[in-house]
C-alpha positions as CSV (number, residue, x, y, z in Angstrom):
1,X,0.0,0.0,0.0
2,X,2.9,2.7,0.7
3,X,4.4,2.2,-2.7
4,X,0.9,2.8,-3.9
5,X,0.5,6.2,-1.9
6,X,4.0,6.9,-2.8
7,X,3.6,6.5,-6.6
8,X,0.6,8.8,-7.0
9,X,2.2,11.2,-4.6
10,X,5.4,11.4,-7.0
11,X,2.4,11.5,-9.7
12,X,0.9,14.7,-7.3
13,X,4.3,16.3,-6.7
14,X,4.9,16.7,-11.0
15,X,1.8,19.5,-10.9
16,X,-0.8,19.6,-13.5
17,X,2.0,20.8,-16.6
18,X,3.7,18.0,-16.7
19,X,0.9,15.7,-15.6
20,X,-1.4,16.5,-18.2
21,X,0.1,16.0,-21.1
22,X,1.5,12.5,-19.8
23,X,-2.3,11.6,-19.1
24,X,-3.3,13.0,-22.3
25,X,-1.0,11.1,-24.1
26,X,-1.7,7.5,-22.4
27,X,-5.6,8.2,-22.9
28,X,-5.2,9.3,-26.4
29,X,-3.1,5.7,-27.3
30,X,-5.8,3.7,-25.0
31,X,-8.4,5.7,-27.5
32,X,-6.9,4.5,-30.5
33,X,-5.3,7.3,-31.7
34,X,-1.8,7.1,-33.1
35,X,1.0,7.7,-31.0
36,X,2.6,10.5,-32.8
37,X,-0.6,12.6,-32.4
38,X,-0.9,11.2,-29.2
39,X,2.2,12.6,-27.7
40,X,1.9,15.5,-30.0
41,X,-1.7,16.0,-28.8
42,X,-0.1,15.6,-24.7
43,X,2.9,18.4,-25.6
44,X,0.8,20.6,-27.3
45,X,-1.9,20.3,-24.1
46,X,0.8,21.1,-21.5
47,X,2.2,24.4,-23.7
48,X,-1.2,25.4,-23.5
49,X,-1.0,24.7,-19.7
50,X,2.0,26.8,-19.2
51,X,1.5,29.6,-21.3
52,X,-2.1,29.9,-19.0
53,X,0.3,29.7,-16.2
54,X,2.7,32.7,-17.5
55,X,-0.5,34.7,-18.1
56,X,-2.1,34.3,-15.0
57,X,0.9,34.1,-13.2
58,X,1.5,38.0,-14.9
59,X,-2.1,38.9,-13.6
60,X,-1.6,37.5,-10.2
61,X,1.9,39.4,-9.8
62,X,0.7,42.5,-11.0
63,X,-2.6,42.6,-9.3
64,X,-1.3,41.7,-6.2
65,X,0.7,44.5,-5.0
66,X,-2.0,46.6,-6.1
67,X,-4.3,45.0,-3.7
68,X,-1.6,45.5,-1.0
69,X,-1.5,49.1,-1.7
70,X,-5.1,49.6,-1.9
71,X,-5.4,47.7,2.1
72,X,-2.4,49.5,3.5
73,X,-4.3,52.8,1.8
74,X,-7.7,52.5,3.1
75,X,-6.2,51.2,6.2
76,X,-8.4,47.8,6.1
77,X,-7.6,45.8,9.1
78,X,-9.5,42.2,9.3
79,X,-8.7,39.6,12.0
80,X,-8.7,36.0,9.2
81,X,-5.8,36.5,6.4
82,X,-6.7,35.2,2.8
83,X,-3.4,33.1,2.6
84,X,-4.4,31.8,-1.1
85,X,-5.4,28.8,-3.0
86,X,-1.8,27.2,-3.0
87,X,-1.7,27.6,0.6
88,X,-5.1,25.5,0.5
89,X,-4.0,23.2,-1.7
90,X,-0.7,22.2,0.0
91,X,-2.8,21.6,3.4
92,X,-5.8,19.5,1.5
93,X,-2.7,17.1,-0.2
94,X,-1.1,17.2,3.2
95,X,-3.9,15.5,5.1
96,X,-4.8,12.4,5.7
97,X,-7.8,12.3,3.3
98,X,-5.4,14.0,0.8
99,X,-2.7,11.6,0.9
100,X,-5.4,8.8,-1.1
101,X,-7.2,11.3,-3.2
102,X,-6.2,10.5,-6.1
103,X,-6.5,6.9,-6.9
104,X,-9.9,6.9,-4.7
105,X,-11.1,9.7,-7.0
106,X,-9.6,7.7,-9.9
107,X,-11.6,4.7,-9.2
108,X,-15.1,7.0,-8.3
109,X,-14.5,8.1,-11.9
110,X,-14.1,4.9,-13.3
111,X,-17.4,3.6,-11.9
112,X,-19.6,6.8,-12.3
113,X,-18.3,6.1,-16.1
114,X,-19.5,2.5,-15.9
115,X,-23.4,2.8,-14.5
116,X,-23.5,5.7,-16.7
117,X,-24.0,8.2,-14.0
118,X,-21.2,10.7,-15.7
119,X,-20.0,11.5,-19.2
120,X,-17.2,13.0,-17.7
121,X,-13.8,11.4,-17.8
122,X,-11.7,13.7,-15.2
123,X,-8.5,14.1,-16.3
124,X,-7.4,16.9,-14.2
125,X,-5.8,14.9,-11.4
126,X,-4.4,17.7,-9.9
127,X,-7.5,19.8,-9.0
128,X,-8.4,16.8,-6.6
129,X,-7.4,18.7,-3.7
130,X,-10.7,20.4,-3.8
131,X,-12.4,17.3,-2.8
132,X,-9.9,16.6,-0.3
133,X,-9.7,19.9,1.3
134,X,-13.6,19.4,1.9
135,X,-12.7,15.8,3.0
136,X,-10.0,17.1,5.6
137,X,-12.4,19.9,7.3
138,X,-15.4,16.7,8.0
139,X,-12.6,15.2,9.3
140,X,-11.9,17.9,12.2
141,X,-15.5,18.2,12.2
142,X,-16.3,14.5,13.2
143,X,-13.2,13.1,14.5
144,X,-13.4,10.6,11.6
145,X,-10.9,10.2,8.9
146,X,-13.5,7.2,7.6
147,X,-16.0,10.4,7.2
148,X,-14.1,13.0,5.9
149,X,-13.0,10.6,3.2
150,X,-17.1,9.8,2.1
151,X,-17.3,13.4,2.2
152,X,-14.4,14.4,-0.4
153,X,-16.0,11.3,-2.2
154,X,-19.5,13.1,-2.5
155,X,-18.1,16.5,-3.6
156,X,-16.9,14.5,-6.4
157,X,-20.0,12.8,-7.4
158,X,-21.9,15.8,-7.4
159,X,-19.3,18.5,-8.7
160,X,-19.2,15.4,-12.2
161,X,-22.6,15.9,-12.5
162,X,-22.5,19.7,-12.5
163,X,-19.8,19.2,-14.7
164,X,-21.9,17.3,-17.3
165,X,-25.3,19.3,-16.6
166,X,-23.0,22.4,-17.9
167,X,-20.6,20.7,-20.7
168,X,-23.6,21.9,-23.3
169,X,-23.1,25.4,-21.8
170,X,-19.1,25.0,-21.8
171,X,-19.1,24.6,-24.9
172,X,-22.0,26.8,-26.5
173,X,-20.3,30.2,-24.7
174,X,-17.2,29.4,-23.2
175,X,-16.3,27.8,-27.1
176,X,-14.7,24.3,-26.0
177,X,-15.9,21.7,-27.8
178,X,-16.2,18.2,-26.1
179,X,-14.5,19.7,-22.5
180,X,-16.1,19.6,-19.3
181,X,-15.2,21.7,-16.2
182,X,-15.5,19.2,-13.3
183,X,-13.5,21.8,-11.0
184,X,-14.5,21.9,-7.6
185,X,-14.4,25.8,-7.4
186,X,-16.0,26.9,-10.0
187,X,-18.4,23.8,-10.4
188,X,-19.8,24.7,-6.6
189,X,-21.2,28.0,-7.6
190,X,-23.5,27.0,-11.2
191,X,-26.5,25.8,-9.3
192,X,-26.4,29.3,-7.2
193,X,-25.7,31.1,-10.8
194,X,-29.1,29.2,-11.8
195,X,-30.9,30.2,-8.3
196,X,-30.1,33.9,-9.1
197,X,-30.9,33.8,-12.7
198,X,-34.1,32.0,-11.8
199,X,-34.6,35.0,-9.5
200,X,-34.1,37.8,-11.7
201,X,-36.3,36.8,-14.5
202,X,-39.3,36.9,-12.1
203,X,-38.0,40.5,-11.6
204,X,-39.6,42.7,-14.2
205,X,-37.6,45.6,-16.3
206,X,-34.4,44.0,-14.6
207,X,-35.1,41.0,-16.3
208,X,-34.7,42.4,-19.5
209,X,-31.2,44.1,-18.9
210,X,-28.4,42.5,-21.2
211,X,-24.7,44.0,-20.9
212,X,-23.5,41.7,-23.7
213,X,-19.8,41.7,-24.4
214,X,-19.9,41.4,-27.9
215,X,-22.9,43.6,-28.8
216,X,-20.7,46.2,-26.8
217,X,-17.5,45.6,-29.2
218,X,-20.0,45.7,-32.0
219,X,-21.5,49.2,-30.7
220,X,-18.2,50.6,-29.6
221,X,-16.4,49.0,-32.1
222,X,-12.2,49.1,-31.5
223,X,-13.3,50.6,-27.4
224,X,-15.5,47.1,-26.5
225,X,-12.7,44.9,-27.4
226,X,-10.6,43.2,-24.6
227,X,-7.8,45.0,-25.1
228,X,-9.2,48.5,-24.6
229,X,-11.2,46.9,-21.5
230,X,-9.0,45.2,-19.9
231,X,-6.8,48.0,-20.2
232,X,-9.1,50.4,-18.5
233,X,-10.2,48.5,-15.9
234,X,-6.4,47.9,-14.7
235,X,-5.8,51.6,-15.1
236,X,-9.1,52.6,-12.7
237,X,-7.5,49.4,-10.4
238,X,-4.1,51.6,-10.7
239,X,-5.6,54.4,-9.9
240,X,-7.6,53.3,-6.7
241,X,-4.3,51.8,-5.5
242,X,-2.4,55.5,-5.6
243,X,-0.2,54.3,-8.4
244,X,2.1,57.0,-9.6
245,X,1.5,56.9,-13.3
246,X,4.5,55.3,-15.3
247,X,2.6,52.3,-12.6
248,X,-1.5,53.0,-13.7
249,X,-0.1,52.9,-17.3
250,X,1.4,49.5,-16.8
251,X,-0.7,48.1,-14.9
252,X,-3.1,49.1,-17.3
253,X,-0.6,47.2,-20.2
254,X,-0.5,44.2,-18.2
255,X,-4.1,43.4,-18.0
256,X,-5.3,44.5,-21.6
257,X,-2.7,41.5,-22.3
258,X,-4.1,39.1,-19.9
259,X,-7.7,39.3,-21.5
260,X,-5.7,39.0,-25.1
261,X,-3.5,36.5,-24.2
262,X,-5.5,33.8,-22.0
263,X,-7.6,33.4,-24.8
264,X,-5.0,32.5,-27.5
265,X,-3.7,30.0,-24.9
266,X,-6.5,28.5,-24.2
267,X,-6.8,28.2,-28.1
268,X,-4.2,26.5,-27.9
269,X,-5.0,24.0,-25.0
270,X,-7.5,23.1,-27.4
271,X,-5.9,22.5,-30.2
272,X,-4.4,19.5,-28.6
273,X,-7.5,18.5,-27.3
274,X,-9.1,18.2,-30.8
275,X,-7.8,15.0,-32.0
276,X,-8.5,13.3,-28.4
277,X,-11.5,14.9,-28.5
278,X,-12.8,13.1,-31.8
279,X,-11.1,10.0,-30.6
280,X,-13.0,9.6,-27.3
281,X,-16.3,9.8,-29.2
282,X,-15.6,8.0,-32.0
283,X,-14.6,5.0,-29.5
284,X,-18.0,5.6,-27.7
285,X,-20.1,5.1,-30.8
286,X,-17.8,2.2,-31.1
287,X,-18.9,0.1,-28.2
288,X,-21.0,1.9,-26.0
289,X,-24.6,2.2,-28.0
290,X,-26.4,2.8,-24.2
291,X,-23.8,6.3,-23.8
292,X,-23.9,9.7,-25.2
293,X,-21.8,12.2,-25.6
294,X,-17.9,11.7,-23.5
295,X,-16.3,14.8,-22.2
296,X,-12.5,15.4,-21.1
297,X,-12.9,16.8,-17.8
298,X,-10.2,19.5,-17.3
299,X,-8.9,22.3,-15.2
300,X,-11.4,25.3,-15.5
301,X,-8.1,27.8,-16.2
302,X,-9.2,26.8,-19.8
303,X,-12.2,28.6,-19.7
304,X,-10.8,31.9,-17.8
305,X,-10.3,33.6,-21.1
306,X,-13.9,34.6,-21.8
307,X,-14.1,38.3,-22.1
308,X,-17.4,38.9,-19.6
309,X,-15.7,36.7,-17.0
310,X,-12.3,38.5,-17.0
311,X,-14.0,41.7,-17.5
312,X,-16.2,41.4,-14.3
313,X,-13.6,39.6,-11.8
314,X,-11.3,43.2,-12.5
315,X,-14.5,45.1,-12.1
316,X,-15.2,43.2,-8.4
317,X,-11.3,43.6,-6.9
318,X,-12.0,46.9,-5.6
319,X,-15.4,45.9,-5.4
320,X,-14.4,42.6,-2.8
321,X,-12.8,45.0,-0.7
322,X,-15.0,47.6,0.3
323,X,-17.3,44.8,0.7
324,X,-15.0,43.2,3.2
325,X,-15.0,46.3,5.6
326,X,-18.9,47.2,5.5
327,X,-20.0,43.1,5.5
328,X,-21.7,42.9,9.1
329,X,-20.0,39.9,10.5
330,X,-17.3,39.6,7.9
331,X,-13.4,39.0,9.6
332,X,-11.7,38.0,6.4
333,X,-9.4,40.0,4.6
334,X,-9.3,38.9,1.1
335,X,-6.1,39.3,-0.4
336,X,-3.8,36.6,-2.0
337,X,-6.6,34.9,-3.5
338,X,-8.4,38.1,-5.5
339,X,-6.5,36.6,-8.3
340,X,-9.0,33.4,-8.1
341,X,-12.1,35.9,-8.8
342,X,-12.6,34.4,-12.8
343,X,-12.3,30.8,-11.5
344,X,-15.9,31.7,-10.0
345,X,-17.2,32.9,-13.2
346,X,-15.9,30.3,-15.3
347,X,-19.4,28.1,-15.0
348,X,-21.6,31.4,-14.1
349,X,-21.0,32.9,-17.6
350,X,-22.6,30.4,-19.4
351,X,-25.4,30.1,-16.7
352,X,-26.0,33.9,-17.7
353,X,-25.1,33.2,-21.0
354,X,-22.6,36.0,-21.5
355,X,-25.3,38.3,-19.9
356,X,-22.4,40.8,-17.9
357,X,-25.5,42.5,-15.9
358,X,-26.2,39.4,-14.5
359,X,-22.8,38.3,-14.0
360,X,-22.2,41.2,-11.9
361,X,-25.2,40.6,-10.0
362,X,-24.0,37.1,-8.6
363,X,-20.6,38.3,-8.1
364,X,-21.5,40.7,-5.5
365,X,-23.5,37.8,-4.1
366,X,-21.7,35.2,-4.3
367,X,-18.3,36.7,-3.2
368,X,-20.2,38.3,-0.3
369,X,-22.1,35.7,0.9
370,X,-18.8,33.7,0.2
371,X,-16.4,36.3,2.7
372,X,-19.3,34.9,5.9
373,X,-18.6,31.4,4.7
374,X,-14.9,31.8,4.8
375,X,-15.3,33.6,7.9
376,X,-17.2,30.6,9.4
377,X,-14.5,27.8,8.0
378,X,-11.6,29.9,9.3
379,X,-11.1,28.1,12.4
380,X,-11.4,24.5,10.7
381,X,-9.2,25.9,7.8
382,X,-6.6,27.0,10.4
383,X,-6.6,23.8,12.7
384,X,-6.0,21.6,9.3
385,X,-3.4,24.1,8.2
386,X,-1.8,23.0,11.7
387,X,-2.5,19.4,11.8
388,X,-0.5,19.9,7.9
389,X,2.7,21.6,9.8
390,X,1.9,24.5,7.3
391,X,3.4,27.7,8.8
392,X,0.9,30.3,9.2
393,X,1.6,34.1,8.8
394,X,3.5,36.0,11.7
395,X,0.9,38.5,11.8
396,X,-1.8,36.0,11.7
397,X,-4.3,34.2,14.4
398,X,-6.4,32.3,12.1
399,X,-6.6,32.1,8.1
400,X,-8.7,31.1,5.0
401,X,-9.2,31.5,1.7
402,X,-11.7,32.5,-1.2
403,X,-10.5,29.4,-3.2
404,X,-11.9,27.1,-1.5
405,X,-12.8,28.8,2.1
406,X,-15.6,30.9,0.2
407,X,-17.1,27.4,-1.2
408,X,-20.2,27.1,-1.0
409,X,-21.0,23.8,-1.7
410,X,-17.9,22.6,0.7
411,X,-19.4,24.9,3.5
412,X,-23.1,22.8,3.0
413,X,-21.1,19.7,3.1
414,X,-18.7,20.7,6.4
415,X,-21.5,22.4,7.9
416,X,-23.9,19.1,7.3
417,X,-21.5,17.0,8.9
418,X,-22.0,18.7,12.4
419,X,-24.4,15.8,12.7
420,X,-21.9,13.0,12.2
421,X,-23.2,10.1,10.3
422,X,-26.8,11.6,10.0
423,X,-25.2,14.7,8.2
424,X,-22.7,12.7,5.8
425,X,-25.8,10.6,5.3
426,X,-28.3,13.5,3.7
427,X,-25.1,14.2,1.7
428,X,-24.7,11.1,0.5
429,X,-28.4,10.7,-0.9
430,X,-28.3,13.9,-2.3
431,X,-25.2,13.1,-4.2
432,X,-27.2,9.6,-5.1
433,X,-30.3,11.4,-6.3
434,X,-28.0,13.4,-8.5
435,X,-26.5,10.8,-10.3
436,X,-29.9,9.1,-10.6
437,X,-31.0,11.7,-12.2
438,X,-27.8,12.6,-14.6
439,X,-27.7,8.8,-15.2
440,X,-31.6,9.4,-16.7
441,X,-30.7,12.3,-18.5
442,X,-27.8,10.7,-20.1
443,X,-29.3,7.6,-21.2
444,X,-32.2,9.3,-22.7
445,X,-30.0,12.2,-24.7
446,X,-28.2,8.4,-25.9
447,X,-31.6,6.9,-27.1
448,X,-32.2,10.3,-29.2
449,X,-28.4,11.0,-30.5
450,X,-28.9,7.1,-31.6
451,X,-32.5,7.5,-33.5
452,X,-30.9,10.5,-35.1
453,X,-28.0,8.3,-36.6
């Protein structure tokens, strides 16, 4: 069993560029395509991977200061820090539950993909941790590693089924044919996206506002493009910071490029998905007449790009912030992880189907019912982050995170296992019912694709 654990935790320790396109290329060659294109297909997926990393590494480095600038400004001064996703991540993979993520998730997937209950096959090993950081806080919660390891098991089930409900939507406005996003992030906040839409068209007049992006480069012409927006918006964030203005000017530079460059990256993410793509359904309608469509389930960084969802996240920086001081009962401080803001929008832009009104509507309620929730996980996040050995900051008493201390769908599940086995129980047949259900849906959409044929 150790050189099990210790295999998949080499496999853990490469990261998601050099696991990918190693995955990619095995699942391509088990798919029948040649090896060549295979392992071109696997290269060309992990450049993709790295040049989203560069770009969103230049967006995080940039915006960050600025954010430090615009707290030590305004004089904020919240008790929790936001110490960051990678902070997160390192304490889920560091736990107990963490340490047999992978091939546990591994085989879930396997036999969700069996009895039909997904379409998704979830390559994105790495962004298991989600499910394991959810696992690890049930953990502290009940005292039982046994039950904290159901729980990370359940976020999965029901994160692949979001992940499959929105595939159509993933691909319809997002523009990535044959991917599904089954991230546990951005996956947790679609059904709220749906609740809020749902809400606003029995709203009349606001029902009927549209901010669309590309209407607005079509009315504006060379001024709604991403370029000119982003570039603004990182100017006004410049600005709000006190930047001198050789800084405004380059910040404003530096973010015009991110919403031109993650784009063309993504592209060309894509472009090695293709052929694996085609491959995975062609060996479907192979040997599986019962199944429909078969989606590559991958980190939702590919879908960042989207104009509207870059657009809003650098509207809602400053935004997050002045909602963090006048939020009655709010003790975070967001900070490292204001970076992470598209990552929520990734599956809430298609929800609102590129409707920016709307988007901007459930940031500002998701991010500030999300600072209470990571207010109210802070002291499980910090005993974890302990239990882990992770250092925490000199200046800080307790910490947490937007990604994934803002969850919501981790905060249900944590906050459901306060009851022990009853709690992990109505989680578990609510994660069943789900996959009833998605296993219904997918065998009918089967039966039609195959009358059409």
């Amino acid at each position: 069993m150790s050189y099990i654990l210790s295999f998949f935790n080499f496999i853990q320790n490469l990261g998601a560029t050099v696991m990918m396109p190693i995955i990619i290329c095995i699942f391509g060659i088990i798919l029948g395509t040649e090896k060549g294109k295979s392992l071109r297909a696997g290269l060309t997926v992990g450049i993709g991977f790295i040049g989203l990393n560069l770009v969103i590494g230049a967006m995080s480095s940039n915006l960050g200061p600025a954010v430090q600038l615009m707290v030590d400004r305004f004089g904020l001064s919240l008790s929790v820090i936001d110490v960051g996703w990678p902070a997160a991540a390192a304490i889920a993979f560091a736990s107990t539950v963490g340490m047999v993520i992978i091939p546990v998730c591994l085989l879930v997937n396997i036999i969700m993909l069996l009895t039909n209950t997904t379409q998704t096959v979830d390559v994105d090993i790495w962004d298991y941790w989600h499910f394991a950081f959810t696992g690890a806080l049930v953990a502290i919660v009940t005292g039982s590693q046994t039950i904290g390891l159901l729980a990370a098991v359940l976020n999965m089930i029901i994160i692949m089924v979001i992940a499959d409900y929105t595939a159509s939507g993933v691909e319809k406005t997002l523009g990535l044919p044959g991917v599904s996003l089954p991230h546990g992030f951005s996956g947790a906040y679609a059904p709220v996206a749906i609740i809020i839409n749902k809400i606003i068209d029995l709203i009349p007049g606001v029902r009927d506002i549209d901010i669309n992006m590309e209407k607005a480069q079509e009315k504006f012409g060379v001024f709604g493009e991403p370029i000119i927006i982003g570039s603004v918006l990182g100017i006004i964030i410049g600005v709000v910071a006190g930047y001198d203005i050789s800084k405004v000017l380059q910040l404003g530079i530096t973010m015009g490029a991110v919403l031109v460059l993650i784009p063309k990256m993504a592209s060309l993410l894509m472009e090695g998905l293709l052929p694996i793509s085609d491959a995975a359904s062609e060996f479907i309608n192979k040997r599986f007449s019962n199944r429909g469509k078969l989606y590559i389930g991958l980190d939702s960084a590919v879908g960042v790009g989207h104009p509207l969802t870059l657009s809003v996240s650098l509207i809602l920086v400053p935004l997050t912030l002045a909602i963090a001081v006048i939020l009655p009962g709010n003790k975070v401080l967001p900070f490292a992880d204001l970076a992470v803001i598209p990552w929520m929008f990734v599956l809430i832009t298609p929800v609102v189907n590129g409707n920016g009104f709307r988007a901007l509507v459930n940031g500002i309620v998701v991010l500030a019912f999300g600072l209470l929730i990571s207010t109210n996980l802070a002291p499980l996040i910090t005993k974890a982050a302990i239990n882990a050995d992770y250092a925490l900051p000199s200046n800080a008493t307790m910490i947490s995170s937007i990604c994934d201390g803002a969850n919501p769908l981790t905060w249900a599940i944590v906050r459901l296992n306060d009851f022990g086995w009853i709690g992990i129980g109505i989680v578990g047949c609510i994660a069943m019912i789900l996959a009833l259900v998605n296993r219904k849906r997918i065998l009918r959409e089967a039966k039609e694709l195959k009358n059409v044929q």
